[in-house]
C-alpha positions in Angstrom: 51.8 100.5 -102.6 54.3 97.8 -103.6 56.3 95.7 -106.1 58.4 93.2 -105.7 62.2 92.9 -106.2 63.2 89.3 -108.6 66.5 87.6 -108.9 66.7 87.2 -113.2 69.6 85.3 -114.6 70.6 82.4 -116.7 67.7 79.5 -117.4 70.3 77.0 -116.8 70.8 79.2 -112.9 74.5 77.9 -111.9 74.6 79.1 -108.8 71.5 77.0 -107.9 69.4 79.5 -106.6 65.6 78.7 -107.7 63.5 77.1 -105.1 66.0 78.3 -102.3 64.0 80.4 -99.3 65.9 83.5 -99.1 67.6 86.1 -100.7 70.4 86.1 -98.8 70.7 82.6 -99.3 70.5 83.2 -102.8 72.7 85.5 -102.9 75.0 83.3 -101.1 75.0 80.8 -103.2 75.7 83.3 -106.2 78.8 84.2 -103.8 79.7 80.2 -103.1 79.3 79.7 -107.0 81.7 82.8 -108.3 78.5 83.2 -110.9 78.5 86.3 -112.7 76.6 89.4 -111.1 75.7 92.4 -112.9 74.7 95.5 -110.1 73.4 98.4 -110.9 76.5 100.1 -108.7 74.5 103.6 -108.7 73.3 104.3 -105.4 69.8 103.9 -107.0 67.0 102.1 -104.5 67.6 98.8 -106.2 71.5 98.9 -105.8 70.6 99.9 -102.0 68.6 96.8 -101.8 71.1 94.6 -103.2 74.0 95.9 -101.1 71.6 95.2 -97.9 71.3 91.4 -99.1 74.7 91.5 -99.3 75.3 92.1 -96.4 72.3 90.1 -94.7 74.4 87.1 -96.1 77.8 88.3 -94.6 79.2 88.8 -98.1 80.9 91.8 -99.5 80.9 91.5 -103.7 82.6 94.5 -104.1 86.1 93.6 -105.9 85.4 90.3 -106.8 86.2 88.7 -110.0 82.3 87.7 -110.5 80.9 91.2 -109.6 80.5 93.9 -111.8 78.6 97.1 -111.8 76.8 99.2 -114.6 76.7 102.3 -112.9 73.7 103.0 -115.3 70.0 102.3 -115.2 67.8 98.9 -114.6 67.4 98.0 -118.4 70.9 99.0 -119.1 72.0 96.5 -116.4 69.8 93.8 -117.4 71.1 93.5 -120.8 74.8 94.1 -119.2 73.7 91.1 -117.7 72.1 89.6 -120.2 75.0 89.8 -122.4 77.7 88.2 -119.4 75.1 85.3 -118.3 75.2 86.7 -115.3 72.8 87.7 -112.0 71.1 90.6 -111.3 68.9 92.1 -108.9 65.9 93.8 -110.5 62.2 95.2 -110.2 59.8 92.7 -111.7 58.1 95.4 -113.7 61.7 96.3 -115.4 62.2 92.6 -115.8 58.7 92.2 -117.9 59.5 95.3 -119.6 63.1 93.9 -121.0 61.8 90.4 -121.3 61.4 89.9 -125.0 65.0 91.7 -125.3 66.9 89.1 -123.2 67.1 85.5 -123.0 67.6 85.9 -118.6 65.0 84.5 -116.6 63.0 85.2 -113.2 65.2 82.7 -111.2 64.0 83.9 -107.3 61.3 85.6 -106.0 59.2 85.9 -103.1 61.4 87.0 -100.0 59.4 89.4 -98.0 63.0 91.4 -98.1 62.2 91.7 -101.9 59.4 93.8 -101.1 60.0 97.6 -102.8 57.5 100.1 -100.8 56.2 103.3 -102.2 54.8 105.7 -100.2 54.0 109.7 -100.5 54.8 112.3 -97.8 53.7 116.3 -97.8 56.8 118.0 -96.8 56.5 120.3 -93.9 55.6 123.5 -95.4 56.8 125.4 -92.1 60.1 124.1 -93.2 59.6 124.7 -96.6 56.8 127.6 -97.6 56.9 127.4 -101.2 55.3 124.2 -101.4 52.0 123.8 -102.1 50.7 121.8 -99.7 47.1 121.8 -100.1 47.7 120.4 -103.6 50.2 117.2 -102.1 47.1 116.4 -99.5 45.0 116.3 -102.2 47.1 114.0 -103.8 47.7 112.0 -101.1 43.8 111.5 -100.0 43.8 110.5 -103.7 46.2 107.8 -103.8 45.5 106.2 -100.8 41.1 106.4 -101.6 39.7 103.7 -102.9 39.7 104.9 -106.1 43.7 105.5 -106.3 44.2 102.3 -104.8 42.1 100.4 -107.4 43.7 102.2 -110.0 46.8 100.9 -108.7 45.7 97.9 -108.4 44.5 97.3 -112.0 47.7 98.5 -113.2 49.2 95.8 -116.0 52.0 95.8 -118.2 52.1 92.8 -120.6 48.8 91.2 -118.7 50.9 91.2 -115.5 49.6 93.5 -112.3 52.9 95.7 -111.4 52.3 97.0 -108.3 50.0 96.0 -105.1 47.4 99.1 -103.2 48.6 98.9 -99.2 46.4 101.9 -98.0 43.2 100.1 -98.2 42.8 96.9 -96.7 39.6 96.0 -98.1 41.0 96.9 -101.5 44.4 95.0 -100.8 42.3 91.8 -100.1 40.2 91.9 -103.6 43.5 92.2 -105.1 45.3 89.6 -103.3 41.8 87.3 -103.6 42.1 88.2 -107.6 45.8 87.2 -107.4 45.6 83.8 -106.1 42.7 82.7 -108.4 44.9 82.9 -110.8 
């Protein structure tokens, strides 16, 4: 399955970044602009995610008057940035979560390199004999049946679908056909 990194920040955006094509660009222009950005600074999978736009767009924040970094969790971050005005990188689900707590808005989305992948893995239990292997391929034939995936698919917080099914394409399609009736 998936979700989708979003760029939230200020409604008034003063780095110009909605309606731009990329996130690199985007962040670029956040870079160009010396707007505020609030990172998580963690090592979490976000803050890895951030640093690789970063770097896609040849920029290095790190040091910069305009960067800062939380070294604590998404919603912790997003009311850090919340509170400077500022930029942040963030998963949409977080975002909708923290909405009503913040006056930031979704200002980009929509870069396939936004795209956060899940996936589940059995670790090798020649390698490692105390796990209990059966029980993860069970799990994982769940997830990925038709029934995980629709469960994952009707999913909502706040009347919003948080994550997208990838394991079964004919599932995928219903959701994506759902999605853009919309």
């Amino acid at each position: 399955m998936h979700n989708d990194f979003v760029v939230a920040g200020p409604g008034d955006d003063p780095a110009g970044i909605k309606g731009l094509s990329s996130a690199s660009e985007a962040f670029d222009h956040i870079a160009e602009s010396a707007a505020p950005f609030v990172s998580r600074g963690d090592d979490s999978g976000t803050n890895m995610k951030e640093l690789d736009i970063w770097e896609d767009a040849g920029i290095n924040p790190r040091g910069k008057g305009w960067y800062f970094e939380t070294g604590e969790k998404m919603g912790d971050t997003l009311i850090a940035a919340d509170r400077k005005r500022a930029y942040t990188l963030t998963d949409a689900g977080t975002f909708i979560n923290y909405k009503s707590r913040i006056e930031l808005k979704l200002i980009f989305k929509g870069d396939t390199v936004l795209r956060n992948r899940y996936s589940v893995i059995a670790v090798n239990p020649d390698r490692f004999p105390h796990v209990r292997y059966r029980e993860a391929m069970d799990f994982i034939a769940f997830v990925t049946s038709a029934e995980g995936q629709k469960i994952i698919a009707d999913y909502r917080n706040k009347g919003v679908g948080l994550f997208y099914p990838d394991a079964v394409p004919s599932v995928v399609e219903d959701v994506r056909c759902a999605e853009s009736k919309k």
